[in-house]
C-alpha positions in Angstrom: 58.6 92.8 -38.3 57.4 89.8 -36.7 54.7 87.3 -38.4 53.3 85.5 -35.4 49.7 85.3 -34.3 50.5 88.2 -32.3 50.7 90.3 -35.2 47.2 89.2 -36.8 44.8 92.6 -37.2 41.5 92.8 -37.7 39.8 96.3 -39.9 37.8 98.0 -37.6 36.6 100.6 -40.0 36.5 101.3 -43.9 39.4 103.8 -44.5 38.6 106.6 -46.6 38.0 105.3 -49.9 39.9 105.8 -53.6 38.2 105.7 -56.3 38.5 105.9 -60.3 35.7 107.7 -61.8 35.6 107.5 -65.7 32.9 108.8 -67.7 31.3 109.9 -71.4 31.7 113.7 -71.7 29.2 115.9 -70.2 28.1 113.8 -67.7 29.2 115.6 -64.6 32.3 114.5 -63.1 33.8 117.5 -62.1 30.4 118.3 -60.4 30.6 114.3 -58.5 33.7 115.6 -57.2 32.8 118.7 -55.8 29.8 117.2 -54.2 32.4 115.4 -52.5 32.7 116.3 -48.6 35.2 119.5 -48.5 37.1 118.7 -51.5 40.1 120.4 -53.1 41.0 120.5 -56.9 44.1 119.7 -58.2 43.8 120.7 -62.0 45.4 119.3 -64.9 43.2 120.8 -67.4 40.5 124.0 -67.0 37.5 122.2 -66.7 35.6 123.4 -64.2 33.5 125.8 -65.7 31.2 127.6 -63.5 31.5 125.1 -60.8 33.1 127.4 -57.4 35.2 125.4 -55.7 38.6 125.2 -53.9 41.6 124.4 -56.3 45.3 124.9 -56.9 46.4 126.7 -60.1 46.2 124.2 -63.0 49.3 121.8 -63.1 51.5 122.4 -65.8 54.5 119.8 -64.6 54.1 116.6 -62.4 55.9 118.3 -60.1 53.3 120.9 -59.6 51.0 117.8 -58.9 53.8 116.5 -55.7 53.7 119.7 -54.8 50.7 120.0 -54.4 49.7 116.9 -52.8 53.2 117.7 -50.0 51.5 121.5 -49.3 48.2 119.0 -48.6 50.3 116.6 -46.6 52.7 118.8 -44.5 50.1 122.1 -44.1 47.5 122.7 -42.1 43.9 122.1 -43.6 40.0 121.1 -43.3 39.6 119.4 -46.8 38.5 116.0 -46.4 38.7 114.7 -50.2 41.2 115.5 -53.2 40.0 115.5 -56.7 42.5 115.1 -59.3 40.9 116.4 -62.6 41.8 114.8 -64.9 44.0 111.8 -65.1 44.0 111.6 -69.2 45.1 115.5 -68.9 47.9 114.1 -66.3 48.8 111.6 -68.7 49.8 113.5 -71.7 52.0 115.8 -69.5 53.5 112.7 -67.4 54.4 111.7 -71.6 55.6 115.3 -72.8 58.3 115.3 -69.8 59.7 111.2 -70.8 59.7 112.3 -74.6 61.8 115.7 -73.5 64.1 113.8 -71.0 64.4 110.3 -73.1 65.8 109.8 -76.3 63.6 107.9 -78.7 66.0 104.5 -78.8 65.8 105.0 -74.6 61.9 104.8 -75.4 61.8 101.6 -77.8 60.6 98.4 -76.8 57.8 99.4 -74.7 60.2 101.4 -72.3 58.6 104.6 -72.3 55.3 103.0 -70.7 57.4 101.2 -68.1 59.0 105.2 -67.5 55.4 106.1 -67.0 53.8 103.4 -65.1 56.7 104.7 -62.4 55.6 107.5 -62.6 52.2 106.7 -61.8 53.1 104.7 -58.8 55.1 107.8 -57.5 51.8 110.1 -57.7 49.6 107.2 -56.4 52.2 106.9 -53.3 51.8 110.4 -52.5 47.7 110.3 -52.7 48.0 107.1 -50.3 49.9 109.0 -47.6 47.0 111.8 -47.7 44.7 109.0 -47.4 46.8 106.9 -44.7 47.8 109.6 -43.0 45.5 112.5 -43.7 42.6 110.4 -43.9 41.5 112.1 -46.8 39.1 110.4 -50.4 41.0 110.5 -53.3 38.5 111.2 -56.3 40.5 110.6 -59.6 38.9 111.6 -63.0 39.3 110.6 -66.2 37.5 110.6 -69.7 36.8 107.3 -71.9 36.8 105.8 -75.1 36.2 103.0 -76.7 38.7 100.2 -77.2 38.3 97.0 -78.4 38.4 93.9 -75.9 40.1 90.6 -76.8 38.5 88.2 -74.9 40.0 84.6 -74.1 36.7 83.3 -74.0 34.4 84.8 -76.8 34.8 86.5 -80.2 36.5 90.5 -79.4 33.8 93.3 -79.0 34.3 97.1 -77.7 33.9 98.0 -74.5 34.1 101.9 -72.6 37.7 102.0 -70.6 39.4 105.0 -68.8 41.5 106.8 -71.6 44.8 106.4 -70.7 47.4 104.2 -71.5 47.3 100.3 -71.2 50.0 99.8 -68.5 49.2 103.3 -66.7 45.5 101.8 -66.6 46.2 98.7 -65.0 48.4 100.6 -62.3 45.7 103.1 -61.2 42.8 100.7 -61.5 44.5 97.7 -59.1 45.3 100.9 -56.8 41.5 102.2 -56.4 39.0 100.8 -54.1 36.6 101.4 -56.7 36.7 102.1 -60.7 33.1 103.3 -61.3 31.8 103.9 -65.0 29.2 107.1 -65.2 26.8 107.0 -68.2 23.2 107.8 -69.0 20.5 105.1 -68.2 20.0 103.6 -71.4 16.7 101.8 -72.9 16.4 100.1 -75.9 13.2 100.5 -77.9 12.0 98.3 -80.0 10.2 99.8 -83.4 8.2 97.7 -85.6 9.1 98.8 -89.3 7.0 96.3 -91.1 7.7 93.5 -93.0 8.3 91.1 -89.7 10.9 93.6 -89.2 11.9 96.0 -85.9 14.4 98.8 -85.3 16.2 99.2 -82.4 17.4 102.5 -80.9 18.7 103.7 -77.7 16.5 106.6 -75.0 17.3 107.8 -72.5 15.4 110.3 -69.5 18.5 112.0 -68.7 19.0 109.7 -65.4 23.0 109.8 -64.7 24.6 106.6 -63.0 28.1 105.0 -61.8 28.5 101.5 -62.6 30.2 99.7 -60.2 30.9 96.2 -61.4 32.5 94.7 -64.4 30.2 94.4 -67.5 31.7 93.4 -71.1 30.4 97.2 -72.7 32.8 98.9 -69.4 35.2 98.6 -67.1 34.7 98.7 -63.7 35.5 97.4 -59.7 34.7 97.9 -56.4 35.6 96.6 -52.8 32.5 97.1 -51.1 29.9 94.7 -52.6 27.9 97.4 -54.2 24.8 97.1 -56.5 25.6 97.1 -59.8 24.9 101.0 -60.4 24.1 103.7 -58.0 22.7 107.2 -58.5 25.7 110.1 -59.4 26.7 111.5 -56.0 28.5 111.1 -53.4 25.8 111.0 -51.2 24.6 107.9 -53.0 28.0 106.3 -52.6 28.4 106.8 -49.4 24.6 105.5 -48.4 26.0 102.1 -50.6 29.1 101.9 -48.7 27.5 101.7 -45.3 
């Protein structure tokens, strides 16, 4: 390929967008993605509950998962977005295949994350030729936890993260678009006890929301200069994006 000023392109239009969504349990992730236009499931766990929508059979193997996303690549469809739900779920069977094919001394050393970082990067290549070439959203979900953060520049503290592995994390949050956080809005009341003395304590109405940029209590990204937190649909999204 030549590098000239010939070659020099200019976006014309946002491509469909992939993004990380990560949240506290309960929230309603599963129902972001099916308020996603058209979507399709692709299930590593049964968490849907009552929510009716289109999925394949839960994914026992990765290879179900490239199966599935080749019978959504090479087939005939209308879906517009794929939901994988959830990544964590993906995770632990992406690790139960490594420890069944790798001995443990073909593990040491931090090996078996560099096994499953490729691993990763094989899935995520498959989701980008739906999106490249299918032009479909690609909705990853995931659980959290809470993991402490070893700042360079102040003392450590603990901060919400996707639950997966270190190196698997990195690779699937530089791939998204947009790693949003989805919590409850939280205010902090302050009690006067006495004695020159208040108590602090946490309430919330209920009000659901993505966070969209990096704060030290989360994790979080996003390539299209978003506000800081946006109500929980896609609708929302979407109305930020443009």
């Amino acid at each position: 390929m030549a590098f000239d000023l010939k070659s020099i392109r200019k976006n014309d239009a946002i491509a469909a967008p992939r993004i990380m969504l990560y949240g506290v349990e309960g929230i309603g992730k599963s129902t972001f993605g099916a308020g996603c236009p058209n979507p399709i499931f692709i299930l590593t766990e049964d968490g849907l509950g009552s929510l009716k929508v289109d999925h394949f059979p839960v994914a026992q193997a990765t290879d179900d998962v490239m199966a599935a996303i080749g019978t959504l690549y090479q087939e005939k469809h209308d879906f517009k977005t794929l939901v994988l739900d959830s990544l964590d779920w993906l995770e632990a069977i992406i690790q139960r295949e490594i420890e069944t094919r790798y001995d443990a001394k073909d593990l040491a050393y931090g090996k078996g994350a560099l096994i499953a970082a490729e691993k990763w990067r094989e899935i995520l290549e498959g989701l980008d030729a739906l999106r490249n070439d299918r032009k479909m959203a690609i909705v990853l979900l995931a659980h959290c936890t809470i993991k402490r953060f070893d700042s360079p520049e102040v003392e450590p503290f603990d901060r919400y993260q996707p639950k997966l592995q270190e190196r698997s994390n990195a690779v699937v949050r530089e791939w998204a678009d947009a790693v949003l956080f989805a919590n409850y809005r939280t205010i902090v009341k302050k009690d006067d006890v006495g004695f020159n003395q208040t108590n602090n304590r946490g309430i919330s109405n209920g009000e659901r929301l993505l966070y969209t940029n990096e704060r030290p209590a989360y994790m979080a990204k996003n390539r299209y200069s978003l506000p800081d937190s946006i109500g929980m649909s896609w609708d929302e999204f979407e109305a930020a994006i443009n």
